[in-house]
Backbone as a chain_set.jsonl record, in Angstrom:
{"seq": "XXXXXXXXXXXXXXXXXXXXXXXXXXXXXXXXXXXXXXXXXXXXXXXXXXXXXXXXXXXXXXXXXXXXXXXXXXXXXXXXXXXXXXXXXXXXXXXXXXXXXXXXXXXXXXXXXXXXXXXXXXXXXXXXXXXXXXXXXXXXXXXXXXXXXXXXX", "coords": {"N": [[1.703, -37.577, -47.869], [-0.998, -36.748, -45.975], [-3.485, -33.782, -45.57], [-4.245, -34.277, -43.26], [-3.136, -36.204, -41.462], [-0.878, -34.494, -41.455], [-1.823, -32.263, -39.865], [-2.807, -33.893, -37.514], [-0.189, -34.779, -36.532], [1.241, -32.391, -35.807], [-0.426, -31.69, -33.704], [-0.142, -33.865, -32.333], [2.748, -32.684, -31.211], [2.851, -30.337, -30.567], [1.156, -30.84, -28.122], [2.489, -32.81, -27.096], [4.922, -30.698, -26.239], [3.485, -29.162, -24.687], [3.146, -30.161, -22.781], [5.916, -30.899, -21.602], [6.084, -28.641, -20.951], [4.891, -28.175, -18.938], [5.613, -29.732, -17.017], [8.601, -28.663, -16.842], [7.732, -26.789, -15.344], [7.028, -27.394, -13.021], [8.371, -29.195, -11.805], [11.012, -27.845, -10.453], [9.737, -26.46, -8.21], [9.334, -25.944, -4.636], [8.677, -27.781, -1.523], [7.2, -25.957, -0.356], [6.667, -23.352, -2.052], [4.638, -24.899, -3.694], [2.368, -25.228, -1.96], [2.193, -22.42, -1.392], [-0.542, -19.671, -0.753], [-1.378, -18.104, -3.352], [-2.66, -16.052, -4.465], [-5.843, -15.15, -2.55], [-8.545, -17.369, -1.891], [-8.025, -18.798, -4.199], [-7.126, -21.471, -5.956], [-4.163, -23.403, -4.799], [-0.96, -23.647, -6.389], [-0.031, -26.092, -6.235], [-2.557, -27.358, -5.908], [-3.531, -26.67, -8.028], [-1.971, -27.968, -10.095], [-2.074, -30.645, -9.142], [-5.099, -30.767, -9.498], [-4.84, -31.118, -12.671], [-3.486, -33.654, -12.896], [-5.541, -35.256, -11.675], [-7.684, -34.673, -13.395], [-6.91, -36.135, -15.566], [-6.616, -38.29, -15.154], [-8.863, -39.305, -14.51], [-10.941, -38.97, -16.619], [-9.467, -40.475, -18.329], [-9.937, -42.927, -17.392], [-12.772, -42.684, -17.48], [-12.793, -43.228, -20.271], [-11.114, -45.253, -21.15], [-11.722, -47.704, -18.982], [-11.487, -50.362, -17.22], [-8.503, -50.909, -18.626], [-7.179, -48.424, -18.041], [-6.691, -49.14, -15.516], [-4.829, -48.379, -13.661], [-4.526, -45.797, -13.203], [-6.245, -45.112, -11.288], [-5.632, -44.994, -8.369], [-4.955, -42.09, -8.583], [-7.359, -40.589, -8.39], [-7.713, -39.735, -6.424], [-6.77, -37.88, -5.858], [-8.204, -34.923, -6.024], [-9.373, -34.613, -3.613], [-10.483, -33.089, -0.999], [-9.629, -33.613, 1.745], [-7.101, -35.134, 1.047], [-3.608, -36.064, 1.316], [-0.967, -33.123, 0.257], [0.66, -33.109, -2.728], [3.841, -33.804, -3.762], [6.463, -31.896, -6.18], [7.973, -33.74, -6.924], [6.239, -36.325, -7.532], [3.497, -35.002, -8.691], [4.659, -34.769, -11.052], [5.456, -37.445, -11.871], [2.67, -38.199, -11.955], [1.553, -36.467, -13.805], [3.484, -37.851, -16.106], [2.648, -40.546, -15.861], [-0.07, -40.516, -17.023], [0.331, -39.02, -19.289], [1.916, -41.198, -20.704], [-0.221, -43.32, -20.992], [-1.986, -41.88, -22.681], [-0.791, -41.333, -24.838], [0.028, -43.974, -25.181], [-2.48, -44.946, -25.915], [-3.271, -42.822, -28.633], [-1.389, -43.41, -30.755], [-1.582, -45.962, -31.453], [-1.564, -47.798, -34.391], [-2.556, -46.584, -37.049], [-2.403, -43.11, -38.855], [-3.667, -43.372, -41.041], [-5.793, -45.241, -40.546], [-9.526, -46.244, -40.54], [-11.118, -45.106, -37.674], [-12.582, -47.157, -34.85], [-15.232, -47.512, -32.794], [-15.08, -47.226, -30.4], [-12.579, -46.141, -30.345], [-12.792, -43.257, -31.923], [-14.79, -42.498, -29.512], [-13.136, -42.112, -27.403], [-11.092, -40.692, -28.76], [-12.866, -38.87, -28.327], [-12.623, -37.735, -25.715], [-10.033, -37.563, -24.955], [-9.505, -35.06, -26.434], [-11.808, -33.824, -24.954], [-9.969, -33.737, -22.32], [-7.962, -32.111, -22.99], [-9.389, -29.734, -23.211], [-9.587, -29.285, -20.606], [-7.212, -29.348, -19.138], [-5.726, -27.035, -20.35], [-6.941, -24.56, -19.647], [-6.327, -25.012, -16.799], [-4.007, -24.886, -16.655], [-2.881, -22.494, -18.049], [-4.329, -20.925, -15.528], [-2.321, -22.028, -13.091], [0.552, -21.181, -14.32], [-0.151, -18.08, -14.064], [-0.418, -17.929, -11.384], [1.553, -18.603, -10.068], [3.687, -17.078, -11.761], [2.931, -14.611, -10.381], [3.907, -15.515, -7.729], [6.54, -14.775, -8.669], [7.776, -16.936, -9.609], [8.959, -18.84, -12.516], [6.446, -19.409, -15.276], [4.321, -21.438, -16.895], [5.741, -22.034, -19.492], [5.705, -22.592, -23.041]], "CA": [[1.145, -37.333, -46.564], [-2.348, -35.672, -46.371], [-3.301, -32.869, -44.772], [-4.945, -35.135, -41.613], [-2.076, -36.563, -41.051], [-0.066, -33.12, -40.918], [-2.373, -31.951, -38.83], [-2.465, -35.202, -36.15], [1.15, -35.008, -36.074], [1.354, -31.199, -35.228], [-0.774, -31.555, -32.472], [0.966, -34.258, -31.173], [3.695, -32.545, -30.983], [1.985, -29.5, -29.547], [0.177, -31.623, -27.232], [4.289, -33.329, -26.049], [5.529, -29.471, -25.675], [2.558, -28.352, -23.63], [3.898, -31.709, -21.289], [6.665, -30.943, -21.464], [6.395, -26.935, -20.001], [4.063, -28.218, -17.328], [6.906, -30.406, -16.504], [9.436, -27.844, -16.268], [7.004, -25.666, -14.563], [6.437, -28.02, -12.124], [9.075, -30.066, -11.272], [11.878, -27.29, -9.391], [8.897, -26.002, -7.12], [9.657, -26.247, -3.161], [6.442, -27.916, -1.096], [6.307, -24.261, 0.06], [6.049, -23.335, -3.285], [3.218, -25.883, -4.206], [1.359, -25.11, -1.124], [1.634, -20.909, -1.098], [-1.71, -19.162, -1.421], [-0.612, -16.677, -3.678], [-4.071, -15.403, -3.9], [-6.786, -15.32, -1.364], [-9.754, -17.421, -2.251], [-7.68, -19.232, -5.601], [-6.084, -22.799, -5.271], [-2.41, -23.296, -4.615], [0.134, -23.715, -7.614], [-0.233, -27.481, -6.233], [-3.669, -28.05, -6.335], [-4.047, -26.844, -9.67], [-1.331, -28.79, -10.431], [-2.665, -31.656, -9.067], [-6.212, -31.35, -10.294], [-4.82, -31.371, -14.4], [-3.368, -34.748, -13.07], [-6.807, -35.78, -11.722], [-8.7, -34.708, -14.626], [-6.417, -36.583, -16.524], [-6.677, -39.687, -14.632], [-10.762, -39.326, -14.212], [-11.019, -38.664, -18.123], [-8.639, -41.471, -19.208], [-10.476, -43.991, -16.731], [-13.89, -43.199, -18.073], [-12.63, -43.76, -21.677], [-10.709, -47.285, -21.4], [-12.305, -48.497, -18.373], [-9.792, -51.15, -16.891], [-6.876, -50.39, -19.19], [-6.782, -47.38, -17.476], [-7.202, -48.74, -13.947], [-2.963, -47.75, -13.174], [-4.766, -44.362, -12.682], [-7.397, -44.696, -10.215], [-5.54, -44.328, -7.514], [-4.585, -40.275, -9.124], [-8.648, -40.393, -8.954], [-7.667, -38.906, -5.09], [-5.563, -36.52, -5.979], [-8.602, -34.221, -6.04], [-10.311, -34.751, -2.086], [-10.015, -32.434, -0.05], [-8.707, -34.435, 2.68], [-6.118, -36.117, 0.457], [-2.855, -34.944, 1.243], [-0.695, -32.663, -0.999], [1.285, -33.706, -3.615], [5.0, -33.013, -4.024], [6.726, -32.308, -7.547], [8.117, -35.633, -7.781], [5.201, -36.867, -7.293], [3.123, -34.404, -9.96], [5.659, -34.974, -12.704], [5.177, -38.638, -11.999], [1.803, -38.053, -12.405], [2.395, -36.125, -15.758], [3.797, -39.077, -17.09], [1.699, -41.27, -16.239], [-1.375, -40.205, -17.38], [0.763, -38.529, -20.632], [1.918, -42.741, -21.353], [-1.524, -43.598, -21.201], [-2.637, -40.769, -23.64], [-0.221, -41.507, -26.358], [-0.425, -45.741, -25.81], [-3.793, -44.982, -26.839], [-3.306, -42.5, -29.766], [-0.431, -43.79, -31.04], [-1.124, -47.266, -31.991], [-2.205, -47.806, -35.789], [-1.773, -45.694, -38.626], [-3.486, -42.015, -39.321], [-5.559, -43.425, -42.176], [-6.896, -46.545, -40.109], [-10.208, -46.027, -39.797], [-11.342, -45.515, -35.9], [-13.663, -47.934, -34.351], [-16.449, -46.71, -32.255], [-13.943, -47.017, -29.183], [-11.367, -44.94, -30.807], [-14.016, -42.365, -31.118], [-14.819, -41.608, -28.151], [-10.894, -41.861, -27.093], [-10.33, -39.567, -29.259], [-13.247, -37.059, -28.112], [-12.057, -37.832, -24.34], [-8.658, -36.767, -25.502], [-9.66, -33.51, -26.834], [-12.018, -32.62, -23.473], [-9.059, -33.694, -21.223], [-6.562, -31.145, -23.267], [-9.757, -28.488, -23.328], [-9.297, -29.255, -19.087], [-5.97, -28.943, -19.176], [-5.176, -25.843, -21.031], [-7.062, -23.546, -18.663], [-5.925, -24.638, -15.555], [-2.171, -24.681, -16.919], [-3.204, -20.877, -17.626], [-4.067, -20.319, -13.921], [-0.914, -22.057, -12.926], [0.95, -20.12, -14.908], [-0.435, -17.089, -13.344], [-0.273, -18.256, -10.006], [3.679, -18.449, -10.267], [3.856, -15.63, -11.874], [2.296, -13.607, -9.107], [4.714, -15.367, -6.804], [7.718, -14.497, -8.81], [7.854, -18.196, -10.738], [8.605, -19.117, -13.517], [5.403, -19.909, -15.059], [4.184, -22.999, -17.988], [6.429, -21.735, -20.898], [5.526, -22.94, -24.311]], "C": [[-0.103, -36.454, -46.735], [-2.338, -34.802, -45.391], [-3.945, -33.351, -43.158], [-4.109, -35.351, -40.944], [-0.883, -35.613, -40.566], [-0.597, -32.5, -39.904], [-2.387, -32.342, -37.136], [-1.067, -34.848, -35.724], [1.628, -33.687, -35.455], [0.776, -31.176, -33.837], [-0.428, -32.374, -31.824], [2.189, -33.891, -30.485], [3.785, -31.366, -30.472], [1.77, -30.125, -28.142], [1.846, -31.377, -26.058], [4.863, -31.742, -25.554], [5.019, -28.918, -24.473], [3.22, -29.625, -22.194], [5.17, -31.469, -20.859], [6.791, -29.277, -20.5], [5.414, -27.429, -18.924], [5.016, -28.778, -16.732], [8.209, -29.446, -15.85], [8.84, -26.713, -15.609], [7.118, -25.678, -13.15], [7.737, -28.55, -11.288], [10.519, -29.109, -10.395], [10.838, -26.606, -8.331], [9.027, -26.888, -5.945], [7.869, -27.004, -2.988], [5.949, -26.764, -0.674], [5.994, -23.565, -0.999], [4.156, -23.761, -4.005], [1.794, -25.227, -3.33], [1.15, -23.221, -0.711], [0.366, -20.595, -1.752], [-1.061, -18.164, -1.827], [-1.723, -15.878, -3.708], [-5.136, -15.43, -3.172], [-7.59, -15.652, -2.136], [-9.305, -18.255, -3.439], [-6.94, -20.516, -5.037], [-4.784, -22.262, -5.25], [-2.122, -23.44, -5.661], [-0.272, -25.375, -7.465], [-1.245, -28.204, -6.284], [-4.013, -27.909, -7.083], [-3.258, -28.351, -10.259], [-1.709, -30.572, -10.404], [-3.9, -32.337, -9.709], [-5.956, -31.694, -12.005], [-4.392, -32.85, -14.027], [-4.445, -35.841, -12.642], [-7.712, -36.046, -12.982], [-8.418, -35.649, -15.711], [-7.235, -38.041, -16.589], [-8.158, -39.788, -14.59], [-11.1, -39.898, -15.97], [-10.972, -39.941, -18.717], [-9.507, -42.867, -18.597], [-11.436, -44.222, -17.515], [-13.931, -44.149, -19.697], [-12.406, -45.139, -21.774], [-10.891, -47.933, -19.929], [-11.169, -49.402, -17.72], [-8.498, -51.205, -17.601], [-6.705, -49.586, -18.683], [-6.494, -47.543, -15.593], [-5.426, -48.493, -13.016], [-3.267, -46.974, -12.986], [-6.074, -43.977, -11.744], [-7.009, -44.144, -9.343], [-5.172, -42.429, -7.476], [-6.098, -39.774, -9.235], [-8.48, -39.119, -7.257], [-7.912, -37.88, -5.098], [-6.573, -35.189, -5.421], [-9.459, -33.755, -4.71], [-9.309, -33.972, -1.498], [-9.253, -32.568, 1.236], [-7.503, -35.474, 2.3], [-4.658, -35.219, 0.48], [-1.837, -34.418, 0.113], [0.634, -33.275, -1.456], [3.041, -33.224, -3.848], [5.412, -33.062, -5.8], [7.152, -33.176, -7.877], [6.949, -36.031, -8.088], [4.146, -36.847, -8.38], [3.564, -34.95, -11.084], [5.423, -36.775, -12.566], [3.783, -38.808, -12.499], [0.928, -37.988, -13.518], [2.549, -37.098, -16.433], [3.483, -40.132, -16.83], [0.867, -41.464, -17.041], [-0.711, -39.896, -19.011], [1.108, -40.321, -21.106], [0.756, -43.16, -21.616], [-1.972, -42.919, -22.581], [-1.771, -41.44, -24.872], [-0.167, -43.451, -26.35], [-1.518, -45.686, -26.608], [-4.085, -43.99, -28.263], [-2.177, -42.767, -30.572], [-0.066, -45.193, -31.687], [-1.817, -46.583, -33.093], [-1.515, -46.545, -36.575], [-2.937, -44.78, -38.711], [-4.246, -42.432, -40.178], [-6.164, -44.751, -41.823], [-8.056, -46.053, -39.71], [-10.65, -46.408, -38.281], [-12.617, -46.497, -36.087], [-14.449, -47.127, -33.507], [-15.944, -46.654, -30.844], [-13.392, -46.062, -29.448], [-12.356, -43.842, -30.976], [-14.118, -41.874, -30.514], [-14.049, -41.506, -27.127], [-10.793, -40.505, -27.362], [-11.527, -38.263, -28.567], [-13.02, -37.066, -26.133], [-10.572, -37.574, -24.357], [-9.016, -35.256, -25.715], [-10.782, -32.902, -25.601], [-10.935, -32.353, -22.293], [-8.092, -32.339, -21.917], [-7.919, -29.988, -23.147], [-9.815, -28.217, -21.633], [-8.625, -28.393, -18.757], [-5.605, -27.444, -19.654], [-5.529, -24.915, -19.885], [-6.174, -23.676, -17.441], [-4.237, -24.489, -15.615], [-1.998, -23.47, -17.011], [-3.144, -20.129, -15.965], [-3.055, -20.803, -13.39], [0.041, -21.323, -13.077], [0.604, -18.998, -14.651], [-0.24, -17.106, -12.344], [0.914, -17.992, -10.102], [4.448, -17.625, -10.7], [3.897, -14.547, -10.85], [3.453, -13.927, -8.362], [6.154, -15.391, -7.233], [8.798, -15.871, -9.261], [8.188, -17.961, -12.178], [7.427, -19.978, -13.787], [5.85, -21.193, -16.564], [4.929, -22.027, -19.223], [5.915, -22.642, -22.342], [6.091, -22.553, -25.268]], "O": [[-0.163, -35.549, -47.567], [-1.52, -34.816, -44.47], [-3.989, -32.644, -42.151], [-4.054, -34.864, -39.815], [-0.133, -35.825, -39.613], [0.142, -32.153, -38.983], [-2.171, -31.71, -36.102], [-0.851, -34.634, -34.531], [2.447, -33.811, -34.544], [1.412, -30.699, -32.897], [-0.258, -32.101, -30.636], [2.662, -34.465, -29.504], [4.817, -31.152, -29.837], [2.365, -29.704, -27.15], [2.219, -30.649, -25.139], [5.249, -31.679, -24.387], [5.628, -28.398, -23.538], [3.562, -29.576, -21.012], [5.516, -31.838, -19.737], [7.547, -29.032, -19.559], [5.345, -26.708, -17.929], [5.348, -28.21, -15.692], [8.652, -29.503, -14.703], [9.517, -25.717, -15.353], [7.237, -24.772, -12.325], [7.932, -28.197, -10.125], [11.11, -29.844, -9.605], [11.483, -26.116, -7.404], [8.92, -28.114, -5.968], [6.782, -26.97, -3.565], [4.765, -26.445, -0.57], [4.877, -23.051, -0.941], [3.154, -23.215, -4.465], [0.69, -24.888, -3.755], [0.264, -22.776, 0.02], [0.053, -20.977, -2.879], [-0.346, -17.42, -1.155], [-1.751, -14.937, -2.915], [-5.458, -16.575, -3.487], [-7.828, -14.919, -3.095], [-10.334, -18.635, -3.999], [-6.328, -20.594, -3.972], [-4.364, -21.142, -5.541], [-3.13, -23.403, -6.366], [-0.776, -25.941, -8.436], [-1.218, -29.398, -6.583], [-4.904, -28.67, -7.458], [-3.756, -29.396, -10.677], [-1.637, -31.418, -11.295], [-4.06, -33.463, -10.181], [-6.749, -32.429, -12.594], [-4.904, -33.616, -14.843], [-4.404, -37.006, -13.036], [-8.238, -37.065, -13.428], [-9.225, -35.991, -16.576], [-7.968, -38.626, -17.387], [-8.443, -40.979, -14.714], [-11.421, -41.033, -16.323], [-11.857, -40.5, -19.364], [-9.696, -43.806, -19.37], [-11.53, -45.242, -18.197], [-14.588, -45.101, -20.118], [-13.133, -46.002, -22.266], [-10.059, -48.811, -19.702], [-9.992, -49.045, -17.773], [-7.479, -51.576, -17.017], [-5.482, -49.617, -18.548], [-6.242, -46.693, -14.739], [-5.237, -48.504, -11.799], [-2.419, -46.507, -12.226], [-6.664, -42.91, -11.573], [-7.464, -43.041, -9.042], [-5.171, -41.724, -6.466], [-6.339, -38.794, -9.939], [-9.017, -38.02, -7.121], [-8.767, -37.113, -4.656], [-6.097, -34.431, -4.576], [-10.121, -32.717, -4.71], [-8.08, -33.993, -1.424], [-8.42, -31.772, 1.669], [-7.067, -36.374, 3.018], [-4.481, -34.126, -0.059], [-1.755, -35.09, -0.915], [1.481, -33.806, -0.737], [3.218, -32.042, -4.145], [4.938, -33.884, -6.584], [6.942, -33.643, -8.997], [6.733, -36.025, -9.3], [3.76, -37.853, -8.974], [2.897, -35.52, -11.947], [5.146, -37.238, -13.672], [3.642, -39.551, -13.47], [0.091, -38.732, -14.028], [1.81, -37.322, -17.392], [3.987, -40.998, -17.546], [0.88, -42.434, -17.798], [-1.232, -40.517, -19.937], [0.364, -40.69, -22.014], [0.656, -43.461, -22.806], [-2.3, -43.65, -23.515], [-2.344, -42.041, -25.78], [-0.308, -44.107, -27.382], [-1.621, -46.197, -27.724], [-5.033, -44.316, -28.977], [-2.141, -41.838, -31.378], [0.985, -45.586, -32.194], [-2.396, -45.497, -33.1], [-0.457, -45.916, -36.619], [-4.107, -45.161, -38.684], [-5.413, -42.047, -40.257], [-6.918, -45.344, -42.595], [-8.043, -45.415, -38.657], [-10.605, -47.523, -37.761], [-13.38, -46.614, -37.046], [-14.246, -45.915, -33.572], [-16.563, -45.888, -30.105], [-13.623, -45.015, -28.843], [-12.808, -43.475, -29.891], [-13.719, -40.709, -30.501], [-14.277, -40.883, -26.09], [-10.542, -39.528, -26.658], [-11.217, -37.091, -28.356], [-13.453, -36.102, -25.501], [-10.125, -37.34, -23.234], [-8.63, -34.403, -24.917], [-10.709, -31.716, -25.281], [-10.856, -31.366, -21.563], [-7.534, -31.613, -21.094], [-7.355, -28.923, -22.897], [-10.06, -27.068, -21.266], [-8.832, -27.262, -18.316], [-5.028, -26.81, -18.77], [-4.627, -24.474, -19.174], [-5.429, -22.777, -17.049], [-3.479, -24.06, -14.745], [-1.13, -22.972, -16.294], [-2.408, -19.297, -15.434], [-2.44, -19.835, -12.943], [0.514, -20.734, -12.106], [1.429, -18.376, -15.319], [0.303, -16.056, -12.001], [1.211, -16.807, -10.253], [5.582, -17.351, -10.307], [4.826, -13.775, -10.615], [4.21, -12.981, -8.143], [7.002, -15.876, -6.484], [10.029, -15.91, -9.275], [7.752, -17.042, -12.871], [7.147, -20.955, -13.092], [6.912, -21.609, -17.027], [4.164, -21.231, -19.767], [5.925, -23.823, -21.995], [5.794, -22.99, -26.38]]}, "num_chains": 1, "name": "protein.A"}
């Protein structure tokens, strides 16, 4: 095994944990939950929540273009007049967008070389998780504040 390959496989499996604590972050929160301002002036717990499943879905679109189009409609998620999201709903979200992500890194073999698609997959993979991370941070703070459990890792 080389060290590429140790590497790939760590962060996949990073990657699945971090999915997995947004998941349990997410998914026992009330809609009063989702929708408390815990701070004045900061989104809700649910519109963060929501936007990592936008960004996802925006991200993943631009990359594969109609393979991706199962996530347009999560292109909403982020309008202001779109209404809010419950945790079913989120966590459905979640795993959407997370099936998508690993159909597409997941086929082939670590030492196939990429094509010029895979590429820029892969660097639309790594801005969606540099998205993600922060606002799972302010989440995780948010819920905190209101006496949540926050994104565990």
């Amino acid at each position: 095994m080389t060290r590429a390959t140790i590497a790939e496989a760590r962060v996949f499996v990073s990657w699945q944990d971090y999915q997995d604590a947004l998941k349990r972050a997410i998914a026992p929160l009330t809609d009063a939950q989702l929708q408390q301002q815990v701070i004045p002036g900061l989104r809700t717990p649910g519109e963060i929540a929501e936007h990592i499943v936008f960004g996802r879905a925006l991200h993943l679109h631009h990359a594969l273009g109609e393979r991706a189009a199962e996530l347009v409609p999560l292109h909403r998620w982020d309008d202001e007049d779109d209404r809010p999201r419950t945790a079913v709903e989120i966590v459905q979200g979640l795993d959407l967008t997370w099936r998508t992500i690993t159909d597409c890194l997941m086929s082939g073999s670590p030492t196939d070389e990429l094509t010029e698609e895979e590429t820029e997959i892969v660097q639309t993979i790594w801005g969606m998780l540099d998205h993600d991370l922060p606002h799972a941070g302010e989440l995780s703070l948010l819920l905190g504040a209101a006496g949540l459990p926050g994104v565990e890792i």
